[in-house]
C-alpha positions in Angstrom: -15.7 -12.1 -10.3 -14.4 -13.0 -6.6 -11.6 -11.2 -6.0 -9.0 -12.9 -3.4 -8.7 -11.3 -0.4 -5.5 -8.8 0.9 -3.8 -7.8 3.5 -0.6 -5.1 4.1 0.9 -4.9 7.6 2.5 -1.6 7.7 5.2 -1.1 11.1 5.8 3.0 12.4 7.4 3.9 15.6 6.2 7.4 16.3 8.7 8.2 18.0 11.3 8.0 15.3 11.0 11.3 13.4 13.1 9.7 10.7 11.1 7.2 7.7 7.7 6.1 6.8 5.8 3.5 8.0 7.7 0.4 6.2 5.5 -2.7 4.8 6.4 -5.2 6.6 4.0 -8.2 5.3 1.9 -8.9 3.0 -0.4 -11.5 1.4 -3.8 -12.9 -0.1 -5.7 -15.4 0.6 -4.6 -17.6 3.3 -2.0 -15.7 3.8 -4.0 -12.5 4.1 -6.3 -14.7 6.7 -3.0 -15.2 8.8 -1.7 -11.8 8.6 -5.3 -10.3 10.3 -5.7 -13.2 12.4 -1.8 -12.4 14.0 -2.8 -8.8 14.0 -6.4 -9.7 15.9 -4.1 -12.3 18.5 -1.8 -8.8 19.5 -4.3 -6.7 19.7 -3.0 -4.6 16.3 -5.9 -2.9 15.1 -7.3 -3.1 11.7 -8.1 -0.3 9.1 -9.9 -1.9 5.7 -9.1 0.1 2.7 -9.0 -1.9 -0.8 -7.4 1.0 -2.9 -4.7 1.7 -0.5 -4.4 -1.8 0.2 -4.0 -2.5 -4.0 -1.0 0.2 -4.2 0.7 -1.3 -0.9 0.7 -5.0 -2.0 2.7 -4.2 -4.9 5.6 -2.8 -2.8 8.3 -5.4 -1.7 8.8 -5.9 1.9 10.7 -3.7 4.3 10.5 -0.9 2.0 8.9 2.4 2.7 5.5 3.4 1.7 6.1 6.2 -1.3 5.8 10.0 -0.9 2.3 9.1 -3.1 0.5 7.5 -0.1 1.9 9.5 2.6 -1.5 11.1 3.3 -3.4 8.1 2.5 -1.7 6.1 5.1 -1.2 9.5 7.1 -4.6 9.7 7.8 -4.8 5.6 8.7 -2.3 6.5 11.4 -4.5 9.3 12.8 -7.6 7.6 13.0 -5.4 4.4 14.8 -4.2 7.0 17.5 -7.2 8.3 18.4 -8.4 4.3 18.7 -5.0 4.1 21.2 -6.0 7.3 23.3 -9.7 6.2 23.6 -8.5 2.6 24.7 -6.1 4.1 27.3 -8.6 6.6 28.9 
C-alpha cells in the first residue's frame, strides 16, 4: 500500500527561552509537496522522520509539540544547528 506523503513545519526562536517549537503547517500530498517546496525556496532545511512526522500531523496548528516529543524533536533542532554553524563558517 502507497502511503501519501507528509509534511510538519515546526517554527522555534531560540532565543525565546519560553515554549516549544509550535507546528505551524501541515499537509499530505500536494500539500505536503508545497510545504517542502516553500521550505526548499527559503532555504529552511529539511529533517525526514515518518514516526515523528505521524505524531506531529495529528496536532492542530499553532499548538505546541507535547512534553512526549520534546526530545524527539529536541534532537531535530540539534542536528539543524550544527547544519547552521557549518553553513556560516
Amino acid at each position: 500500500m502507497n502511503e501519501r506523503k507528509k509534511a510538519v513545519a515546526l517554527q522555534y526562536e531560540k532565543e525565546h527561552t519560553q515554549g516549544a517549537p509550535k507546528v505551524v503547517a501541515v499537509g499530505e500530498g500536494l500539500i505536503a509537496d508545497n510545504i517542502i517546496k516553500t521550505a526548499k525556496e527559503h532555504d529552511v532545511p529539511l529533517y525526514e522522520d515518518v514516526e515523528l512526522v505521524a505524531k506531529l500531523v495529528r496536532l492542530p496548528l499553532d499548538t505546541e509539540i507535547p512534553s512526549e516529543l520534546y526530545k524527539a524533536v529536541a534532537e531535530i533542532l540539534a542536528f539543524l544547528y550544527k547544519l547552521d554553524e557549518k553553513s556560516s563558517t
